[in-house]
Backbone as JSON, one array per atom type, in Angstrom:
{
  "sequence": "XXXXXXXXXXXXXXXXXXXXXXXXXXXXXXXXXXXXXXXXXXXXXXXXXXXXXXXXXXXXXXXXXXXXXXXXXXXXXXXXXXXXXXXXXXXXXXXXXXXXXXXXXXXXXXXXXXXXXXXXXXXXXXXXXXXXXXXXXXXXXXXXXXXXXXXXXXXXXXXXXXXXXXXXXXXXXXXXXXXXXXXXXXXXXXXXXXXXXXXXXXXXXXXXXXXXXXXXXXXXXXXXXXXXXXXXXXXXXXXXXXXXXXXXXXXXXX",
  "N": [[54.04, -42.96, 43.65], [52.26, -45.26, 41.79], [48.83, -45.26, 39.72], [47.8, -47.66, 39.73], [48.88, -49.03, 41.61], [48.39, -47.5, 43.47], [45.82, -48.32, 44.12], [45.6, -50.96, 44.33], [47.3, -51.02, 47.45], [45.01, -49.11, 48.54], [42.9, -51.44, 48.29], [43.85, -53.82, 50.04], [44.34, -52.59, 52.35], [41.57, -52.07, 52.76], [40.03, -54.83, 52.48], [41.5, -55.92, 54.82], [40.37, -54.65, 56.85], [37.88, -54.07, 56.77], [37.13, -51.51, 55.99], [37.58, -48.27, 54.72], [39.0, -44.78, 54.83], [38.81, -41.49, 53.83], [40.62, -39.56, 54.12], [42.44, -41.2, 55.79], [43.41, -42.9, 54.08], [44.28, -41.09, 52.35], [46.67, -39.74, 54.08], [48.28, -42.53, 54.06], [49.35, -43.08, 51.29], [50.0, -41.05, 51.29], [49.37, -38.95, 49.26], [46.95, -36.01, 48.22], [43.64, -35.46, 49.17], [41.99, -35.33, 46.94], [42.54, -37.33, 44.99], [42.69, -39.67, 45.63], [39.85, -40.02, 46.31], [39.37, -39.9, 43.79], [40.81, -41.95, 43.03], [39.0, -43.99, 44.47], [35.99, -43.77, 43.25], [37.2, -45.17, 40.67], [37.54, -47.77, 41.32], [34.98, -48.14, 42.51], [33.23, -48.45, 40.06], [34.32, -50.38, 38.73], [33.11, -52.41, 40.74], [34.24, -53.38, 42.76], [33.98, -52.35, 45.86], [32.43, -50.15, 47.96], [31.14, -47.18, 47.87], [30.92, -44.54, 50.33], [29.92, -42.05, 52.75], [32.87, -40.35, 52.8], [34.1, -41.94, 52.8], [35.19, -46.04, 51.59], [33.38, -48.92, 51.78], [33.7, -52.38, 51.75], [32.36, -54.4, 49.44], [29.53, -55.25, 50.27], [28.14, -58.85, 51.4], [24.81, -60.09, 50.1], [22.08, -59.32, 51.77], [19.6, -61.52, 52.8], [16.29, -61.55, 53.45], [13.93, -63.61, 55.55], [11.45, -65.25, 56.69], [10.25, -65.06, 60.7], [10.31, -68.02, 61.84], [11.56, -69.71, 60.23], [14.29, -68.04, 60.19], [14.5, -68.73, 63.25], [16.07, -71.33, 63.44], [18.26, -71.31, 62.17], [22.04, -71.35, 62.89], [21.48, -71.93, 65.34], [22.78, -72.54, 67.88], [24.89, -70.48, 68.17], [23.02, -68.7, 68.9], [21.34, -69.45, 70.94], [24.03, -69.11, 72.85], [24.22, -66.49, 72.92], [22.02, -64.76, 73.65], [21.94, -65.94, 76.48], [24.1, -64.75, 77.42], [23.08, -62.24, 77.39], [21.21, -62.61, 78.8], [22.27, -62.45, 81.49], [23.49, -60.52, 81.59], [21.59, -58.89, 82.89], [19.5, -56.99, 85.66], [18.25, -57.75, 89.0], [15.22, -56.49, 89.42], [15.25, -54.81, 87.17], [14.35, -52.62, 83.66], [13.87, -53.8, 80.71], [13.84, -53.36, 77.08], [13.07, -55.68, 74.78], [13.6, -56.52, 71.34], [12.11, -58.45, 68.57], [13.32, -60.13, 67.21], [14.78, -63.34, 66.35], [17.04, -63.85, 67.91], [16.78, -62.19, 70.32], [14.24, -63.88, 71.01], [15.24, -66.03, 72.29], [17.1, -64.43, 73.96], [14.88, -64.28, 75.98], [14.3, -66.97, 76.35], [16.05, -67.34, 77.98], [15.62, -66.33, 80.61], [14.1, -67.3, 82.17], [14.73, -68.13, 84.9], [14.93, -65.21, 86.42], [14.29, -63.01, 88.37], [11.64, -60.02, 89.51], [11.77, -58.46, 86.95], [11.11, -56.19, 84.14], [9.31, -56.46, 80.77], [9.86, -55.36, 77.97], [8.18, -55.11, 74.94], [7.8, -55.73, 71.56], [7.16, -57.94, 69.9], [5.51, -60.84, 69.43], [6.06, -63.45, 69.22], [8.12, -63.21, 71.45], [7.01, -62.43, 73.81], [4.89, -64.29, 73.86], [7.08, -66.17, 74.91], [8.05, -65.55, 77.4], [5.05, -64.75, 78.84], [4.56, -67.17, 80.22], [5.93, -67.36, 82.53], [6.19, -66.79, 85.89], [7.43, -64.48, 87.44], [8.13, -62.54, 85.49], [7.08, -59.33, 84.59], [5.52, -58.78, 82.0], [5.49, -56.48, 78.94], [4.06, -56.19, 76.42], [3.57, -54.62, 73.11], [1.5, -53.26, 70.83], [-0.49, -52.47, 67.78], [0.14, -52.65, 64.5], [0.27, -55.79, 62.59], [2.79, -57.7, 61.59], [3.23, -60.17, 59.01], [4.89, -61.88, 58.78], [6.79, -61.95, 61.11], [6.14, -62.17, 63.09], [5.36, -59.56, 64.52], [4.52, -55.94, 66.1], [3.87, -53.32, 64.99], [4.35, -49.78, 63.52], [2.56, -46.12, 63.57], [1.86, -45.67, 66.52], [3.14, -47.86, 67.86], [5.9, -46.89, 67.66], [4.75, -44.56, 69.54], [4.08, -45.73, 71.58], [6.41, -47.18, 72.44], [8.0, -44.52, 73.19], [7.28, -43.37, 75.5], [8.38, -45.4, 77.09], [10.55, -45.84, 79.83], [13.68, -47.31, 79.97], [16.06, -49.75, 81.44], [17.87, -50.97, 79.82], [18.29, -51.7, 76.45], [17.85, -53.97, 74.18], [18.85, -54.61, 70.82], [18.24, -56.86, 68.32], [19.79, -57.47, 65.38], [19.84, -57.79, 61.61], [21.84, -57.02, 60.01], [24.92, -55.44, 59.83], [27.94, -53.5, 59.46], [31.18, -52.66, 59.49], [31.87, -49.27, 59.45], [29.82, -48.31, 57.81], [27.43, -49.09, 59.54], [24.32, -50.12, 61.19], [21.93, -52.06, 59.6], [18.89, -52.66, 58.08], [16.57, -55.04, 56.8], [13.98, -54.01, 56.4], [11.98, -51.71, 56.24], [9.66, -50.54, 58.4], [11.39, -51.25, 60.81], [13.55, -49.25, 61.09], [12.1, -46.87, 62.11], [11.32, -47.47, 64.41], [13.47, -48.82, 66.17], [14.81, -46.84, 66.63], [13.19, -45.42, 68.0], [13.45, -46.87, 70.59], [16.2, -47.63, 70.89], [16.31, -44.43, 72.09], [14.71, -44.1, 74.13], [16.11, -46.16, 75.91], [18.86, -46.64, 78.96], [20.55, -47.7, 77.88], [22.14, -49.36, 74.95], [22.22, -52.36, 73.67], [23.83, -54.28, 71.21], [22.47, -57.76, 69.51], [23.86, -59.98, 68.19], [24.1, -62.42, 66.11], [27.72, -63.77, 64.12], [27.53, -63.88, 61.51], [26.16, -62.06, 60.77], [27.3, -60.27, 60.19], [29.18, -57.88, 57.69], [27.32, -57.32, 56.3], [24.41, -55.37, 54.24], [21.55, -54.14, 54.39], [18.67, -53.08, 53.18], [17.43, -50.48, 54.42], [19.34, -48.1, 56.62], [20.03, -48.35, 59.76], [21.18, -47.14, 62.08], [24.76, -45.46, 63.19], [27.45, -47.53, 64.24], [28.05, -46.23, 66.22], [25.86, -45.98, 67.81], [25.37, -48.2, 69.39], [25.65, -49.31, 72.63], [27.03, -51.69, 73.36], [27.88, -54.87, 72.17], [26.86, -57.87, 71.28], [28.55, -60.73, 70.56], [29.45, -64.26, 68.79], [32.24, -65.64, 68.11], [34.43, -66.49, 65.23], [35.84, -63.57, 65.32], [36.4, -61.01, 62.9], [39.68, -58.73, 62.91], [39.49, -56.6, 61.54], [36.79, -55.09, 62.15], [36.42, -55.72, 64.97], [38.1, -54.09, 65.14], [36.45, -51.14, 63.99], [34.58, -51.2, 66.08], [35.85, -50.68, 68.22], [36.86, -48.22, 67.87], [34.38, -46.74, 67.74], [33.84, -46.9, 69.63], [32.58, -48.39, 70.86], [31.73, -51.64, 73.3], [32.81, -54.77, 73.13], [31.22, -57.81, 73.4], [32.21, -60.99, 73.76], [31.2, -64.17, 72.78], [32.12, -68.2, 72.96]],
  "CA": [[53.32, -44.22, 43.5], [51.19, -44.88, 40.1], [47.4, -45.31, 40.48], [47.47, -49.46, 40.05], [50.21, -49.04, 43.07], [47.34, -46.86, 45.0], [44.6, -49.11, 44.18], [46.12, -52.29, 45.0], [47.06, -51.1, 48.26], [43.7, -49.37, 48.94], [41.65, -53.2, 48.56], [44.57, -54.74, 50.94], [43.6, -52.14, 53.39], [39.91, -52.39, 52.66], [39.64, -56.67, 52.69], [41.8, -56.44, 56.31], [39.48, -53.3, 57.66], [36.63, -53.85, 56.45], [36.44, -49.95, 55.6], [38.75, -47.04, 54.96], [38.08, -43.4, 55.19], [39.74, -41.01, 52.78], [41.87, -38.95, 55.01], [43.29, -42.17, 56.22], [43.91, -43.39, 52.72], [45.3, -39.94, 51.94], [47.58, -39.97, 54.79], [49.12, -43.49, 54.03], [49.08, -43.0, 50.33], [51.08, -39.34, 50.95], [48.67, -38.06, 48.37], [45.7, -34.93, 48.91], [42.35, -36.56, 49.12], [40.77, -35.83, 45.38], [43.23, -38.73, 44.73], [42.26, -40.67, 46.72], [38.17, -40.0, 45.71], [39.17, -40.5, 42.19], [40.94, -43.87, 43.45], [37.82, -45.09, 45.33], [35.11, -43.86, 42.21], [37.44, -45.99, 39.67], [37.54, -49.18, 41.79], [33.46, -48.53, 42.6], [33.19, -48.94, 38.97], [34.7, -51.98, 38.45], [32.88, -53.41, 41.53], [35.62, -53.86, 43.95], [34.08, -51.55, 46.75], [31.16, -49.51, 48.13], [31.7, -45.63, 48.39], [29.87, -43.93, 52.11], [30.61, -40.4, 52.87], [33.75, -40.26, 53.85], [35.1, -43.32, 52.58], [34.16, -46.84, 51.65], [33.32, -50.11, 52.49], [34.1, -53.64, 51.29], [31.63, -54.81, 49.25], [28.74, -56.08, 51.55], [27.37, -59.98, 51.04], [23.37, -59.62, 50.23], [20.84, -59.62, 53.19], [18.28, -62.63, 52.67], [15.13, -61.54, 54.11], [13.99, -64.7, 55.34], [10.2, -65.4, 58.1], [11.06, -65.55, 61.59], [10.47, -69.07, 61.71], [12.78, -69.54, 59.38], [15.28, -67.72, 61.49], [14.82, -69.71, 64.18], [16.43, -72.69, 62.79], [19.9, -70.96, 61.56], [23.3, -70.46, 63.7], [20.67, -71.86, 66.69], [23.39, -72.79, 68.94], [25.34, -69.09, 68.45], [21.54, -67.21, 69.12], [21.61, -69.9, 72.64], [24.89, -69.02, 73.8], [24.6, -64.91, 72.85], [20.95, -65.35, 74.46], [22.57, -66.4, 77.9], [24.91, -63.88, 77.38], [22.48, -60.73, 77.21], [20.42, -62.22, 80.19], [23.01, -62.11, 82.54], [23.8, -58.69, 82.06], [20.04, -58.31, 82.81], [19.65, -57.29, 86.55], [17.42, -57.79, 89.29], [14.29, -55.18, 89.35], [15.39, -53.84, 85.87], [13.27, -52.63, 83.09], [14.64, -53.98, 79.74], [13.36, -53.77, 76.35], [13.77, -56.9, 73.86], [12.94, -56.95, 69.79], [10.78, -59.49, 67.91], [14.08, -61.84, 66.69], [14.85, -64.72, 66.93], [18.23, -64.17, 69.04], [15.76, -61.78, 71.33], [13.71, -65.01, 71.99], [16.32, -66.79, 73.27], [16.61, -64.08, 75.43], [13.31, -64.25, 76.35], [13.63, -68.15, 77.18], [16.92, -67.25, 79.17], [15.16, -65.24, 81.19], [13.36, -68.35, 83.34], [14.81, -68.21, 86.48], [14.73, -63.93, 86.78], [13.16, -62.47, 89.44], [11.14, -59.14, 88.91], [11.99, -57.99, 85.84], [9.82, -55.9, 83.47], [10.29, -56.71, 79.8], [8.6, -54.04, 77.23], [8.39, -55.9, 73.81], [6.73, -55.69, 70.52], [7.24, -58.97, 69.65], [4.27, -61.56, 69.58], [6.71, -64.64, 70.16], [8.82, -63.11, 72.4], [6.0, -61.61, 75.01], [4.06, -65.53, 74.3], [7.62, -67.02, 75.85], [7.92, -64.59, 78.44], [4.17, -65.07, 79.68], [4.88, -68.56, 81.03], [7.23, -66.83, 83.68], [5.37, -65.34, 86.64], [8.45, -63.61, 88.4], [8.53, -61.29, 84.87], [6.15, -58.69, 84.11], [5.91, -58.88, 80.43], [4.6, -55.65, 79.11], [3.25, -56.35, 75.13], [3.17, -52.53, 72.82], [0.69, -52.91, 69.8], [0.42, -51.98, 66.61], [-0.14, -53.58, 63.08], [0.86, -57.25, 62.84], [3.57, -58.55, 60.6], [2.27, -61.53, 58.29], [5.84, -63.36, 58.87], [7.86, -61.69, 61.75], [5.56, -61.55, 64.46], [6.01, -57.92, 65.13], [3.72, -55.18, 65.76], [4.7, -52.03, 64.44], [3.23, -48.43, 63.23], [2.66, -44.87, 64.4], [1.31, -46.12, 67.59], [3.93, -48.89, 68.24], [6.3, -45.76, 67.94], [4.61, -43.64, 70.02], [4.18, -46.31, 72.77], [7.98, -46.88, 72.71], [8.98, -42.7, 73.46], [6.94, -42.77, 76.59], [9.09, -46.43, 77.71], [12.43, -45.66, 80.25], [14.36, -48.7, 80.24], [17.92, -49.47, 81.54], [19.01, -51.33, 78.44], [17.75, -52.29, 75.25], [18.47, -55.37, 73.43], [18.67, -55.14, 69.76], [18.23, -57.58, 67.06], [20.75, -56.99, 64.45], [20.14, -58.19, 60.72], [23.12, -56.65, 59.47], [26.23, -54.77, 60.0], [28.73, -53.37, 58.48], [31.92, -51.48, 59.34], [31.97, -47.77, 58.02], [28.41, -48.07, 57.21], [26.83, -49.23, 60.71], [23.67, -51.21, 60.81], [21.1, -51.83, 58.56], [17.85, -53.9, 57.77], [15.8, -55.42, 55.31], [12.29, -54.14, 56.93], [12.13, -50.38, 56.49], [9.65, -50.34, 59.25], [12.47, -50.9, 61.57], [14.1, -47.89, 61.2], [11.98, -45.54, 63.51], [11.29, -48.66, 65.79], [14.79, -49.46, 66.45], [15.53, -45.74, 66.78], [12.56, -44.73, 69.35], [13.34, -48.22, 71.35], [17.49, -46.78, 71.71], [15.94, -43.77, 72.6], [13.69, -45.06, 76.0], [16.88, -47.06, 77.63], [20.4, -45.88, 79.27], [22.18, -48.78, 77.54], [21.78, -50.36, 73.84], [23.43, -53.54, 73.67], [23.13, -54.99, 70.18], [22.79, -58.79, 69.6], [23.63, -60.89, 66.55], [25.42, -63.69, 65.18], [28.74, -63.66, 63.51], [26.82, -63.96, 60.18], [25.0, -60.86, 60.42], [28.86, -59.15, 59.64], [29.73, -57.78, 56.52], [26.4, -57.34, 55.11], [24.26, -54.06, 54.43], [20.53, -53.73, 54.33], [18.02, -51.55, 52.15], [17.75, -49.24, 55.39], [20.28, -47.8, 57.79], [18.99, -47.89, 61.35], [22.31, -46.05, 62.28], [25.82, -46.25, 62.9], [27.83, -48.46, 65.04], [28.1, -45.81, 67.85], [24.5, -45.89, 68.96], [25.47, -49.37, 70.64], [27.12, -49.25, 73.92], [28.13, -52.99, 74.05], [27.49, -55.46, 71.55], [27.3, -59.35, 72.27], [28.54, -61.7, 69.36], [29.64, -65.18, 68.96], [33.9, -65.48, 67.38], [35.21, -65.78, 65.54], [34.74, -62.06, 64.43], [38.0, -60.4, 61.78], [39.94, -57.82, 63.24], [38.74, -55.26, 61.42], [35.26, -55.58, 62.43], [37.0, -54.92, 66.03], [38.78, -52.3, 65.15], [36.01, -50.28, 64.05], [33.52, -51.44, 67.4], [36.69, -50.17, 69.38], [36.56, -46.51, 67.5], [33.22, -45.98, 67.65], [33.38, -46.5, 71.78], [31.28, -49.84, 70.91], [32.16, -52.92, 74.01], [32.86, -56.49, 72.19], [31.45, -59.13, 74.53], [32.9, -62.05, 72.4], [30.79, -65.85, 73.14], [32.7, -68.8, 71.9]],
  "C": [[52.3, -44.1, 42.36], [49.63, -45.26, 40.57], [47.23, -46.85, 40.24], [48.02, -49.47, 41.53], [48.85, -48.67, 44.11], [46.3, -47.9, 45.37], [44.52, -50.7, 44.56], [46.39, -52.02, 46.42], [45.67, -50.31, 49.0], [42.55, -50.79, 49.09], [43.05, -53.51, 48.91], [44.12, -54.08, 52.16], [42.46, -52.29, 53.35], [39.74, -53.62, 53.14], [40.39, -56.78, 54.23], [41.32, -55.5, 57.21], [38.56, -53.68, 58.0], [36.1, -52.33, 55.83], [37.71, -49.14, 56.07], [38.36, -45.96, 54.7], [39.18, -42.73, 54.09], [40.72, -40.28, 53.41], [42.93, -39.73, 55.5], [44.43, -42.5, 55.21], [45.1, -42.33, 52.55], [46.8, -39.56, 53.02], [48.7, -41.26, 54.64], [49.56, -43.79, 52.86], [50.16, -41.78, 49.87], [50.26, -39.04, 49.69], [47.49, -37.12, 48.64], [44.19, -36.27, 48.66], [41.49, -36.55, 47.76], [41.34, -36.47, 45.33], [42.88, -39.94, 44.95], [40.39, -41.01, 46.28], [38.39, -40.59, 44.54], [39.24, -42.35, 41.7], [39.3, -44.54, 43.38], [36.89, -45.31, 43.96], [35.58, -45.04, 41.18], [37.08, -47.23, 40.11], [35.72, -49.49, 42.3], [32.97, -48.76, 41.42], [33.5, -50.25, 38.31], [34.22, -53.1, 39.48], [33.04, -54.2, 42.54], [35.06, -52.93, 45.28], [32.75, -50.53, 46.94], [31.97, -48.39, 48.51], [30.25, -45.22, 49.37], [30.75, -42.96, 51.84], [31.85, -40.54, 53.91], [35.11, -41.17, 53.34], [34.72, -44.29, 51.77], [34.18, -47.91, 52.16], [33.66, -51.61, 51.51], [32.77, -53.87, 50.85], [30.43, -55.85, 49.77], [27.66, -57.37, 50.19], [25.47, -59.82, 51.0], [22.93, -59.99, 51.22], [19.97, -60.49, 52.46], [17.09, -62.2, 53.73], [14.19, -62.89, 54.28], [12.73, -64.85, 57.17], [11.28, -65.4, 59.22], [11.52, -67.08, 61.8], [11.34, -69.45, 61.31], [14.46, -69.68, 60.05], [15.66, -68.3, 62.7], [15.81, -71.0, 64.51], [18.12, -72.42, 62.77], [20.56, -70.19, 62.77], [22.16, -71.0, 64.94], [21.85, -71.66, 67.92], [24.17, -71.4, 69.52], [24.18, -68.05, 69.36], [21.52, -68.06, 70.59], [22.35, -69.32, 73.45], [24.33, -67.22, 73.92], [23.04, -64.78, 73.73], [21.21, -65.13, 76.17], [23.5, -65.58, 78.27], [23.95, -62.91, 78.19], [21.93, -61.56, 78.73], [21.08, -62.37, 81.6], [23.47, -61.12, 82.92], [22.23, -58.03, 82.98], [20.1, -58.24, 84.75], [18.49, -57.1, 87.51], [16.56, -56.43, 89.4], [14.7, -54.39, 88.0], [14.27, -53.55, 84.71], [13.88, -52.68, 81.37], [13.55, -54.09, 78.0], [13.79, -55.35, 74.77], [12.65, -56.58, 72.4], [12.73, -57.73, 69.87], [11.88, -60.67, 67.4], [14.34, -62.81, 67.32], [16.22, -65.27, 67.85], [17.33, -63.21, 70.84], [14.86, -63.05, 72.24], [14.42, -65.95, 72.4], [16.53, -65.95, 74.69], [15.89, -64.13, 76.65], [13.18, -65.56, 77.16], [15.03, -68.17, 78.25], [16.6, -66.68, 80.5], [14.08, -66.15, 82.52], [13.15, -67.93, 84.49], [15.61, -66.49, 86.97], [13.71, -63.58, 87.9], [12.78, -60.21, 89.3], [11.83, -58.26, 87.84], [11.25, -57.58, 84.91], [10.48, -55.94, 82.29], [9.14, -55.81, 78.71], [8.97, -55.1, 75.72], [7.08, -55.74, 72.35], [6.27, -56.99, 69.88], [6.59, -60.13, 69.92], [5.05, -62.71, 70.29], [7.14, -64.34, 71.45], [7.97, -62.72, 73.63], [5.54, -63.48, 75.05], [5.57, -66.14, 75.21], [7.79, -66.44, 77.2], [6.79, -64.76, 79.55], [4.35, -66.46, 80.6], [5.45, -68.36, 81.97], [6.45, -66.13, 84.51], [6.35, -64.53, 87.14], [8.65, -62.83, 86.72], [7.0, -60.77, 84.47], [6.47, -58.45, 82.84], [4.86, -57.44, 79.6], [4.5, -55.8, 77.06], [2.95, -54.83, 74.37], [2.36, -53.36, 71.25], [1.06, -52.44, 68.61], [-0.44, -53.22, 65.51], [0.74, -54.97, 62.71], [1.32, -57.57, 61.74], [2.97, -59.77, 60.46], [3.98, -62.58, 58.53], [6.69, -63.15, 59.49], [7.07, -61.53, 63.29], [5.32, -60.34, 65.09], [4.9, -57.1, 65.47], [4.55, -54.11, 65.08], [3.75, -50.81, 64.16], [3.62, -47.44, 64.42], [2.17, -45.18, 65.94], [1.86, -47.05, 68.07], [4.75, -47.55, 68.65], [6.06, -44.88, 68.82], [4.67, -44.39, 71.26], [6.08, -46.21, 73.4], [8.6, -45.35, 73.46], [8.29, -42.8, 74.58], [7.45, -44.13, 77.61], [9.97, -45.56, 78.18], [12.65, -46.78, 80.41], [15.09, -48.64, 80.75], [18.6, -49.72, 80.52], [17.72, -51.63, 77.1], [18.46, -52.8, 74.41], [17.96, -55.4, 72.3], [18.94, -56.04, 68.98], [18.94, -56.89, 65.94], [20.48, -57.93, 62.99], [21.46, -58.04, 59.74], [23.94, -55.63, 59.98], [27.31, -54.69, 59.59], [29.79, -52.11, 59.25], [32.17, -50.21, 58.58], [30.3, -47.58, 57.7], [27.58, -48.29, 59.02], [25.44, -50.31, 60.17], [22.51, -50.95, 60.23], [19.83, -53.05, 58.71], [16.81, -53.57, 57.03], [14.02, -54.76, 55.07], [12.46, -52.47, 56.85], [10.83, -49.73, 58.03], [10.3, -50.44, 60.59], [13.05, -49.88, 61.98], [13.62, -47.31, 62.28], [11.98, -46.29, 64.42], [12.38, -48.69, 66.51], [15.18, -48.06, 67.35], [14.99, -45.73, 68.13], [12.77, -45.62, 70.92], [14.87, -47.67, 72.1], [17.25, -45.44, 72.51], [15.11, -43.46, 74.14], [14.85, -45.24, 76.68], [18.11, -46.1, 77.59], [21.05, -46.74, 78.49], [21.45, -49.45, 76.19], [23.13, -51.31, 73.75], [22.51, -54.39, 72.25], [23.47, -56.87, 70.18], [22.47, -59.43, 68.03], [24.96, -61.5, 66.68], [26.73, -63.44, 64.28], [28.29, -63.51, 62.26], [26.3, -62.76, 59.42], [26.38, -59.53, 60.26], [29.33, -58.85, 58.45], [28.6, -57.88, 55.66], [25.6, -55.81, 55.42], [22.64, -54.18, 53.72], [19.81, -52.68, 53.35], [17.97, -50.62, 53.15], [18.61, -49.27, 56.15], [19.65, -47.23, 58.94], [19.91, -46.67, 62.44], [23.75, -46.83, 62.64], [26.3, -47.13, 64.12], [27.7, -48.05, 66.48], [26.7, -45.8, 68.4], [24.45, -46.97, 69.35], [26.33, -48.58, 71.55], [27.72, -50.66, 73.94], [27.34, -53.45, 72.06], [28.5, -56.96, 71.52], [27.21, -60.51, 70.51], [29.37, -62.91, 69.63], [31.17, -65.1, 67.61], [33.05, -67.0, 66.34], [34.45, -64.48, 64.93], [36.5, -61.25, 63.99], [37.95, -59.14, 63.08], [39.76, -56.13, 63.12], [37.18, -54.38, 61.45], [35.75, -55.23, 63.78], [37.41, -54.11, 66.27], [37.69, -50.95, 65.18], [34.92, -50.06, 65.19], [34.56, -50.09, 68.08], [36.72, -48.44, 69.09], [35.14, -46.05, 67.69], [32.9, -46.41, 69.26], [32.62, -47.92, 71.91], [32.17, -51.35, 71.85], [31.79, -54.17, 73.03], [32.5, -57.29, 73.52], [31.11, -60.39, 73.4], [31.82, -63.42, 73.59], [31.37, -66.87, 72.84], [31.47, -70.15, 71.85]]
}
């Protein structure tokens, strides 16, 4: 096979993946894997493709960093249903943590008619909808206050988080990306996100169909540090495929 031959079918596998790995390539390709590298480098040159260790990815759509407010507004009806989703998994006497977005406060207002439930949160909105609820103990963590996300954050948000046990924790997802895993625009995220999976038995990520196929200035990690993850269809097959390898549950909303 000549190297247009390779590279044409490498981006047919790539655009119906989302992401191909080089061993794969090199296996379906019948060629050793520098071939295959040399492939990927030419076609990252021309623009056609992101190279990750290992492999690469389909060229990810830019992240818009964009207030919460903001956020609030877009895909509402998807962040309702996925919302209603997460708080049904939620069960009585549990101790759950929820992020600062704006599919989190949906959670937050799904969460009405719960009976004792403790909810650990950094998130200024999400703790103010929460208080209105006496059957939840709403527990508020500190920290340095975002000017347009509500958030707290810092070494001391962090440190509160590592001494939380939860059962689950419900992340906010700005982006994601097959092959790459997930990412966001806020580099204080990163340890947040991390020390927050770290506290519960169960991360269940939550985001919109939207938040697929795009890739962040930081990587919070990869796909496998979810155990479930709750999105609204449709969602490409290869975007399933790679949930289903990395052990990650699809609970699909329509």
């Amino acid at each position: 096979m000549l190297a247009p031959e390779r590279r044409e079918r490498i981006m047919h596998l790539l655009v119906k993946n989302g992401s191909v790995t080089v061993k794969e390539l090199a296996e379906n390709l019948d060629v050793v894997p520098i071939t295959v590298r040399r492939d990927l480098e030419v076609l990252e040159q021309k623009n056609m493709l992101t190279r990750i260790h290992g492999g690469a990815v389909a060229n990810p759509e830019p992240m818009v960093l964009r207030p919460l407010d903001v956020k609030e507004t877009i895909n509402h009806e998807a962040k309702l249903k996925i919302g209603a989703r997460a708080a049904a998994m939620i069960e009585h006497g549990e101790t759950i943590i929820l992020d600062e977005g704006s599919t989190c406060i949906e959670i937050a207002r799904a969460l009405r008619n719960h009976r004792d439930v403790t909810v650990v949160t950094n998130g200024v909105k999400v703790a103010y909808e929460l208080c209105a609820y006496a059957n939840i103990t709403t527990i508020l963590i500190g920290g340095v206050c975002g000017q347009h996300n509500y958030v707290a954050y810092g070494h001391e948000t962090i440190s509160s988080f590592a001494k939380i046990r939860a059962h689950k924790y419900f992340m906010g997802i700005d982006a994601i990306q097959a092959g790459f895993g997930i990412s966001d625009g806020d580099p204080h995220q990163v340890q947040l996100k991390q020390a927050k999976a770290a506290s519960a038995a169960q991360v269940v990520g939550v985001a919109d169909n939207s938040k697929t196929g795009k890739i962040g200035v930081v990587r919070v990690g990869g796909l496998d540090m979810l155990h479930a993850l709750i999105m609204n269809q449709p969602i490409s097959e290869g975007f399933r495929t790679a949930l289903e390898r990395d052990g990650v549950e699809l609970i699909e909303v329509r």
